[in-house]
N, C-alpha and C positions, 0 to 999 in steps of 0.2 A: 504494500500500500504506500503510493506518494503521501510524504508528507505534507505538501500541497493539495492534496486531492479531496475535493468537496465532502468526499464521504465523512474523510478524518474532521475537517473543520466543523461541520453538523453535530459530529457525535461528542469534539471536545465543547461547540456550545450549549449542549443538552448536556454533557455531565457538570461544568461548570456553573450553568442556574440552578440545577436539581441538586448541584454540590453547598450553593449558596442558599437556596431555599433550605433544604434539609438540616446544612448546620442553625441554620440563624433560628429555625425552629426548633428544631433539641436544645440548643441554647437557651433560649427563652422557657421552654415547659422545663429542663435542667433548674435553670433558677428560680422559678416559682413554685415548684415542685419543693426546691431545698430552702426555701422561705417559708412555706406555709409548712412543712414537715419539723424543720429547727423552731420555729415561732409557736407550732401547737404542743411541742414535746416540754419548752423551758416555761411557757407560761402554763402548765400543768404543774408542772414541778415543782415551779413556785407559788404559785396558788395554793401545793397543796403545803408548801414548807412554811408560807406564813399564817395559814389556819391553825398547822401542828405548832408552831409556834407559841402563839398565842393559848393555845389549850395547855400547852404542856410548861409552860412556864406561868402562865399565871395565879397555879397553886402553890410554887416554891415557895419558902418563907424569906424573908429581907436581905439574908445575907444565908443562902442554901450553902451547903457544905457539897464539896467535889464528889461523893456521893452520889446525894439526893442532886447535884448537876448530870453525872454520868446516866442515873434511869431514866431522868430524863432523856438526856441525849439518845439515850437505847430504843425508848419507847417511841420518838421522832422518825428515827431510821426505819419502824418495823412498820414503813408504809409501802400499800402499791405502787407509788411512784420508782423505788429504788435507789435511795440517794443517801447519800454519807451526812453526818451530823456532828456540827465540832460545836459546842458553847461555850462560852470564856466568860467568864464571872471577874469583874473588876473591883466587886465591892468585901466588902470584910477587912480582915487580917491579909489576905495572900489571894494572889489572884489566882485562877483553878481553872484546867482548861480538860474540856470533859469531850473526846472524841469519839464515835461511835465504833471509827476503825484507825486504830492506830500508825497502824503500819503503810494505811494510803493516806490519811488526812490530818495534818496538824497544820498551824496556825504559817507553817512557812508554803504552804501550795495556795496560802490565798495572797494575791499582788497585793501589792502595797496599797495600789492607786485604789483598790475597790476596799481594803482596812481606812483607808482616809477618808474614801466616801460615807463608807456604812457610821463611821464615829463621827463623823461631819454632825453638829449641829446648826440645826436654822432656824431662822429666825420664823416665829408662829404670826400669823395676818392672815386677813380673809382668802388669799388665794395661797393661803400654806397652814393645814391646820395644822402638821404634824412636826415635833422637830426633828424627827429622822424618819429615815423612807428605805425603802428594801431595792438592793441594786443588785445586779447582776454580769456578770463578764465570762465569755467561754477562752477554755486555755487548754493548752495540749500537754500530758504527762505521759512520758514514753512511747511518745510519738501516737497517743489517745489520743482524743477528743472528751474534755469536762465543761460542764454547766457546772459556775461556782455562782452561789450568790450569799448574801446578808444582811442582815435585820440588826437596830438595837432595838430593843424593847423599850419602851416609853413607860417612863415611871420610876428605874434605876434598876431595871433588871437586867439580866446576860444579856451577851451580842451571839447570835447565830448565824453559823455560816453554813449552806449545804454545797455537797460535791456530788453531781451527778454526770455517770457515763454516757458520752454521748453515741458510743459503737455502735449501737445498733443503730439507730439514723444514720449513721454515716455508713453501714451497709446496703442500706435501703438506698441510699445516695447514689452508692456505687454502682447498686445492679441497675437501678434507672438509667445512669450514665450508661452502662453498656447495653441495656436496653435500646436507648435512643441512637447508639454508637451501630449496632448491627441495623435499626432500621433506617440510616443515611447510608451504610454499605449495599441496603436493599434497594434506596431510593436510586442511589447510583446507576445498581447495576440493570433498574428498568428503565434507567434514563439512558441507557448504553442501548439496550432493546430496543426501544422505540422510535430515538435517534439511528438505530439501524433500519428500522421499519421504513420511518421517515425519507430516509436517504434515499432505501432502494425506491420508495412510490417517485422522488424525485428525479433520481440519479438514472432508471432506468430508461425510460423516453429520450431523457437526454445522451446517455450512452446510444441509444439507435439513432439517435440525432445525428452522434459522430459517426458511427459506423457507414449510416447511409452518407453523409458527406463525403467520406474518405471513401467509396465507391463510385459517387460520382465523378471527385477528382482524378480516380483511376482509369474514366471513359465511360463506365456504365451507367448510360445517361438513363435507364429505362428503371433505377433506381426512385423506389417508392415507400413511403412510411405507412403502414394500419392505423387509423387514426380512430379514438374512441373517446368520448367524453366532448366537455365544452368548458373545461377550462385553458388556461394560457399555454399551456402545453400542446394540448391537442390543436391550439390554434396556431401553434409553432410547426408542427409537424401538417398543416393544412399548408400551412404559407411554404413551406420547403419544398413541398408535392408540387405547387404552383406554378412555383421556380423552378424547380427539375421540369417538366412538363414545357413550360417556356425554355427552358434551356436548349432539351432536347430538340423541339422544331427549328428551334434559329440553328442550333448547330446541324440537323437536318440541312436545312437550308444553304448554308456554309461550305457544306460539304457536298452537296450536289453541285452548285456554282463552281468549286474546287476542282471536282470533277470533269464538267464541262468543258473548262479553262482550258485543265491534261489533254485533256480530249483532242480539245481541240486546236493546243501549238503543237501534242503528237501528231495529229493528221495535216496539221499546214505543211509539219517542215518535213513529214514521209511524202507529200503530194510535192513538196518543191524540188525533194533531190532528184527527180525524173527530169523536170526542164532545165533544170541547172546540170544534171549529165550534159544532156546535147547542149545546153551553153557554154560549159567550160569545156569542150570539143571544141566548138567554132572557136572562142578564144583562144586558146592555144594555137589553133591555126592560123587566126591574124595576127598573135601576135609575133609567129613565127615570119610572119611576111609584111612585119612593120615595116622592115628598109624597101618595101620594094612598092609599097601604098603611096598615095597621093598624098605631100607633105602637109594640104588641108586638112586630111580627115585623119593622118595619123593621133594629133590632142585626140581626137573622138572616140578614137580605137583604145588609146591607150585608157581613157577613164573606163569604155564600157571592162577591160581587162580586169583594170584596179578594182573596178565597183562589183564583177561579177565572184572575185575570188574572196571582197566582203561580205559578199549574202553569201557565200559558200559557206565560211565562218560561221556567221550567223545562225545558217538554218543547223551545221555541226554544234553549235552553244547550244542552241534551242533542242535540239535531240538531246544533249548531255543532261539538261535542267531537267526534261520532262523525263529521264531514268531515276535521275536524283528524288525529282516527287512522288515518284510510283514505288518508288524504294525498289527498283530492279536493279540500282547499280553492285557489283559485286567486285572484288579484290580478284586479283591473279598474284599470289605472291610468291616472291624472291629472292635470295638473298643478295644484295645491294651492299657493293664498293660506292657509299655517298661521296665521296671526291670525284669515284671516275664517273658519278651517275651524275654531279651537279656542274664539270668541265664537258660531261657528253653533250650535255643543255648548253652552255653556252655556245660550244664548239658549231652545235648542227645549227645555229642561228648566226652564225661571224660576230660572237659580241663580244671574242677572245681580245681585243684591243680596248674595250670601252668597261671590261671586268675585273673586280681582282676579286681573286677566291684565297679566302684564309681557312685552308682546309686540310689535315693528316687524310695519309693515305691508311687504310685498315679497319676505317670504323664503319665496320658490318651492322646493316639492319634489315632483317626482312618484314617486305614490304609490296608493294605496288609498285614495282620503276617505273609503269607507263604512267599512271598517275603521279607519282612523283616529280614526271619529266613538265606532265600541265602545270602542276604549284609551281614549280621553280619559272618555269615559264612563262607565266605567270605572273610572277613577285618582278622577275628580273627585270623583263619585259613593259612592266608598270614602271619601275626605277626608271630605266631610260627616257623613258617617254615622258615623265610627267616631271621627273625630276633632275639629274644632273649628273656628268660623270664625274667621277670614277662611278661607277655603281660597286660597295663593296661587299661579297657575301665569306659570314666565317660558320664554319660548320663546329661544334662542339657536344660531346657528350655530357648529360648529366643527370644522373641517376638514376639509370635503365632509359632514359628517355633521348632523344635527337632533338636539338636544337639548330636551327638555322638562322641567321640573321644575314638579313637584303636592306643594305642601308646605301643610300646618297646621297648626294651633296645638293640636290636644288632647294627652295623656300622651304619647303615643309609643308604639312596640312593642316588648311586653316582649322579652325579648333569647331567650327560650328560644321564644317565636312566632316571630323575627324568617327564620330560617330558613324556614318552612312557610308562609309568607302565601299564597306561587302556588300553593301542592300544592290538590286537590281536593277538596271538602268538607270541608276540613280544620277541625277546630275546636280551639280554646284549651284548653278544658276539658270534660269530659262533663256538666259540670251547665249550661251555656252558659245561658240560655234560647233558644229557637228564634227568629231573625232572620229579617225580610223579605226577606233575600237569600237566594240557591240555594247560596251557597258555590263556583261557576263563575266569577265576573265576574273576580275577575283572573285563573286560569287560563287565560281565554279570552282576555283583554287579553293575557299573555303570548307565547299563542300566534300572535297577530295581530302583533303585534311580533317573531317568528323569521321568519314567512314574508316578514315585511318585509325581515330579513338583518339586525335590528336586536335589541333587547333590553332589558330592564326592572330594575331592581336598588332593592331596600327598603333604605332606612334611618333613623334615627333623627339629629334634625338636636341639633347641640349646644345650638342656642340653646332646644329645647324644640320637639314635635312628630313628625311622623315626614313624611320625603321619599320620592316616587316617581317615579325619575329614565329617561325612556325616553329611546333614544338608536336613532334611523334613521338610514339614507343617503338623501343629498338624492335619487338617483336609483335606483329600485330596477330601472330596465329589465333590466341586464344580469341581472337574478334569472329574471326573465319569459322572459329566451330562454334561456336555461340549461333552465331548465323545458320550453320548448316542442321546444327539440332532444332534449332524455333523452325525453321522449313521443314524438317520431316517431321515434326508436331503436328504443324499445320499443314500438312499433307496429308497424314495419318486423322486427322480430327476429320477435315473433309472426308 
């Protein structure tokens, strides 16, 4: 599971509220719970220690002896509440301190602060009838919980203190706490459930959301979503059907136009090379018999020559383009000496004066040399013509891959051409004048350069000129049988 992925983020903000709801509510029932349980247990307590109090000392005589203090104290302690009993007698001869349990409660387990309260006198007035009042403070003995509290008696009798255990409320404390402790582990883990629930009713629609996108994008335009309900979901999956459905027609559409197009500059330029046979016959023939034509209509002869072995070219481009878009063009490959294959290009065109080739002899790559021989061709062929001599190309290996660079010396390419150089026909300006060229040759260079697995990139060199930098794989087999397995698929599928 991404930890970016919608499901995660849903389930962490369903556990997170459910985390925050559930604590803040144990929380709160935790301490009302351990208020009203401590608050009913010590006013019992005391309740019941200042009634025993008063019962149990107001038959002492003026000055009781530690004795008649201690039955006391005895008869105090032997209540339902459960609580320890100390009284301290200040009056007489000696003062006498009479505890119920010795060994847990003498006069040092009561603090100071609540000895200073309980003997604290005040002053009597309408809103204080009594001069002393009964207090209370909880304290912990070995790591216990005690309710202590004390009383004097009004009139000059003992001062009482009780000790009571607070353990069992504070087990009762305890199991609540883990009470409410396992049921936020419950709350959690149905906020984890539900938040799963949740996701999948969300996340599902939308995962066929992606799936069917991601088959469209693959071509399968005939891609469609089941759509059920009427909410924003189903009205997502309405609108996508829409859109696929529009998609598929215009690309319908696209693609028959496409079609047509093939169609139709395959059958121009298979119907031209018939009258361009018998045309480049008679030219060759005139041209053979320029010296011996009438010096008026020699200009005439010569252009029909020049212009007739241009539409040769042309309808030869136009045959290459229309194999390129049918995807019939295929490789012949083998193994290539690129020096002797990039000096054979220059050599069969005389451009061995206007060339420099910075090229080792050795660096083998199989490949296409006839297609190799058009790119170069191509590249070189554009250098001259558009731009300046030297034309220089350096051939370089680098990292399984061939590298060539065809650089010269003229202006450069302006930056707003630099983009469109390979597009087709493409021209700079409309007032251009018309060139000896079709406007195909790097296109086709281009395209000869992908089927290689390889590719072509213009630029402009610092030092002045423009560079055309092809880059193949020394080995293009693996391309060849790739090709040759998808064909006997799709032969085999047929």
């Amino acid at each position: 599971m991404r930890w970016i992925s919608l499901r995660l983020r849903l389930m962490l903000v369903f556990a997170l509220v459910a985390l925050a709801a559930a604590v803040s509510a144990s929380a709160i029932a935790y301490w009302l719970n351990r208020d009203a349980v401590l608050t009913r247990t010590q006013d019992a307590a005391l309740d019941d220690f200042h009634k025993s109090l008063q019962d149990n000392t107001g038959s002492l005589p003026q000055n009781p002896t530690c004795q008649e203090l201690q039955a006391a104290a005895d008869r105090m302690a032997a209540t339902s509440q459960k609580y320890e009993v100390l009284l301290i007698s200040t009056s007489g001869r000696t003062a006498c301190a009479a505890p119920s349990d010795r060994d847990l409660f003498t006069l040092k387990v009561v603090p100071e602060s609540l000895q200073a309260a309980v003997n604290r006198e005040r002053r009597v007035d309408d809103s204080n009838r009594y001069a002393y009042h009964l207090y209370w403070q909880r304290i912990t003995l070995g790591g216990k919980p005690y309710l202590v509290g004390g009383a004097k008696v009004i009139g000059g009798g003992p001062t009482g203190y009780l000790l009571k255990s607070l353990e069992n409320e504070r087990a009762d404390l305890n199991s609540l706490a883990w009470s409410l402790g396992i049921a936020t582990a419950l709350a959690l883990i149905g906020s984890a459930l539900l938040a799963q629930a949740a996701a999948s009713t969300v996340l599902r629609p939308v995962q066929r959301l992606g799936e069917a996108a991601r088959r469209l994008g693959e071509g399968k335009l005939d891609t469609r979503l089941q759509v059920s309900g009427t909410d924003e979901l189903a009205d997502l999956s309405r609108t996508f059907n829409r859109t696929a459905e529009s998609l598929e027609k215009r690309v319908e559409e696209l693609s028959a136009r496409e079609a047509a197009s093939r169609r139709f500059v395959a059958d121009m330029s298979h119907e031209l090379r018939t009258p361009l046979t018998a045309i480049t016959a008679v030219t060759e023939v005139l041209e053979d018999e320029a010296d011996n034509l009438d010096p008026m209509i020699a200009p005439a002869v010569q252009l029909v020559v020049s212009e007739t072995r241009r539409l040769n070219d042309l309808v030869e481009n136009l045959m290459e383009v229309t194999r390129f878009d049918a995807g019939t063009a295929r490789l012949v490959l083998d193994d290539v000496d690129v020096a002797d294959q990039v000096t054979a290009c220059i050599d069969a065109r005389a451009w061995l004066d206007a060339v420099e080739l910075d090229a080792e002899r050795g660096i083998v790559a199989r490949l296409d040399p006839r297609r190799l021989d058009v790119i170069l061709a191509n590249l070189i062929g554009n250098a001259l013509k558009h731009g300046g001599s030297p034309v220089r190309v350096s051939v370089r290996p680098v990292d399984g891959s061939l590298r060539i660079d065809v650089r010269d010396h003229g202006p450069g390419i302006p930056e707003d051409v630099l983009p469109h150089v390979f597009d087709r026909f493409y021209k700079a300006s409309a007032s251009r004048p018309r060139s000896e060229g079709s406007g195909l040759g790097l296109s086709i260079a281009l395209e000869n350069a992908h089927i290689h697995g390889g590719e072509i990139t213009a630029a402009n060199s610092p030092d002045g000129g423009a560079v055309f930098t092809l880059t193949l794989p020394r080995d293009v087999s693996e391309l060849t049988d790739g090709e040759r397995e998808r064909d006997r698929a799709e032969g085999s599928g047929e």
